[in-house]
C-alpha positions in Angstrom: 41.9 -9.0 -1.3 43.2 -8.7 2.3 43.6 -5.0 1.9 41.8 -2.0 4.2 41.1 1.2 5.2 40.1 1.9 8.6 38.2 4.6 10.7 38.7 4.2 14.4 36.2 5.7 17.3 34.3 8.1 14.9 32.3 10.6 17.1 28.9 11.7 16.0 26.3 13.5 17.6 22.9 12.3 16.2 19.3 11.6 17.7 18.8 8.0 18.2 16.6 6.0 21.0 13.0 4.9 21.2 12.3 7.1 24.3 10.1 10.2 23.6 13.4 11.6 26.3 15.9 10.5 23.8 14.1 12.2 20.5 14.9 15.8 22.4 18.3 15.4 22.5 21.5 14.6 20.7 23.5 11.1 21.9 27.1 10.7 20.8 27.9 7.1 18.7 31.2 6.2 18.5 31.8 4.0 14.9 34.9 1.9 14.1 34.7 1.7 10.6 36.9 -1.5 8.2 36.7 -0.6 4.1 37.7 -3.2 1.9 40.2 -1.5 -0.5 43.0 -2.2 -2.7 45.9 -0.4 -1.6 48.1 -1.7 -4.2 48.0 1.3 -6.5 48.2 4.0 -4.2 51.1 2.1 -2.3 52.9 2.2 -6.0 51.6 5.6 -7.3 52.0 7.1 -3.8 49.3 9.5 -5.1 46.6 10.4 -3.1 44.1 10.1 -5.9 44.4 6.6 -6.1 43.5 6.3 -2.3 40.0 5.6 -0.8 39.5 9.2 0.9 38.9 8.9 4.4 38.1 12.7 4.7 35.6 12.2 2.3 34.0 8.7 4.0 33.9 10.1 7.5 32.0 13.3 5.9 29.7 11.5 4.3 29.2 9.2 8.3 28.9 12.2 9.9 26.5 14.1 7.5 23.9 10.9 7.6 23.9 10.8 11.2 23.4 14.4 11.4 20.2 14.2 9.3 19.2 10.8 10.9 15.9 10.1 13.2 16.7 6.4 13.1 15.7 5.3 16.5 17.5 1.9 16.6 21.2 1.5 16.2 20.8 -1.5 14.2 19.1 0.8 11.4 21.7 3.5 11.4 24.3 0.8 11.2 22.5 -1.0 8.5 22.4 2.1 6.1 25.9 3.2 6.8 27.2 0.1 5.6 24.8 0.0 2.4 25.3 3.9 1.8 29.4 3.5 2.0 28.9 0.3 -0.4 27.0 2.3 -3.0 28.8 5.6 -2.8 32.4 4.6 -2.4 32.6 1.3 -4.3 34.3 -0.2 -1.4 34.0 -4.2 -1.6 33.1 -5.1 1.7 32.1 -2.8 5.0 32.6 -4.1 8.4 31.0 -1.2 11.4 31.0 -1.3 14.9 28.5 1.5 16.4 28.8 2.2 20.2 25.9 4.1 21.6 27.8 5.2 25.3 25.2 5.7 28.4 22.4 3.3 27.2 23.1 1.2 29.6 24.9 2.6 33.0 26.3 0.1 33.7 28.1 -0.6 30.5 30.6 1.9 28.8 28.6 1.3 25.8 26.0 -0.9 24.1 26.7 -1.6 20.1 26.1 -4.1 17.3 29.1 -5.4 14.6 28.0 -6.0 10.8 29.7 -6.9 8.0 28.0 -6.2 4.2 29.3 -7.1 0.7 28.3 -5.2 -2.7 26.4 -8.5 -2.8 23.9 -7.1 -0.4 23.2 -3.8 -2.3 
């Protein structure tokens, strides 16, 4: 397909970390987000229905990680992808997640994945 939507340097307050320190307190990630979708018909319909709803996508990001006591970043990564697979329909998800100040002297620490509908 070729085609995609993309959601650049998402900002989500969630608790995440293995450190008893960590589980008191809220740590921003930052997610970079590439959707597989075929912008074909909304680019002919110009309607908005025919689009994959960003609004809706970065909602749905920032309501998991609200709920989340994940304490790895590879786990929170791993069920965005698979959650924005099953509930948008979206072919393919590629995610960065950037976890800033685990590290100091790093601007960030993160992992990359890629999943297919094959992996749901």
């Amino acid at each position: 397909m070729g085609d995609s939507v993309l959601i650049k340097g998402l900002r989500v307050p969630t608790c995440i970390g293995v450190h008893a320190w960590e589980r008191e307190i809220r740590q921003e990630l930052i997610l970079d987000l590439t959707l597989a979708w075929n912008n074909r018909l909304p680019a002919a319909s110009d309607n908005v229905q025919d689009c994959l709803d960003y609004t809706a996508v970065s909602d749905w990001v920032i309501r998991y990680l609200s709920e989340s006591q994940a304490q790895l970043i590879e786990t929170v990564a791993e069920q965005i992808a698979l959650g924005l697979l099953h509930h948008f329909g979206v072919g393919e998800v590629s995610l960065t997640l950037k976890k800033p100040g685990a590290v100091p002297q790093a601007d960030w620490v993160g992992v990359t994945l890629t999943r297919t509908q094959v992996d749901l």
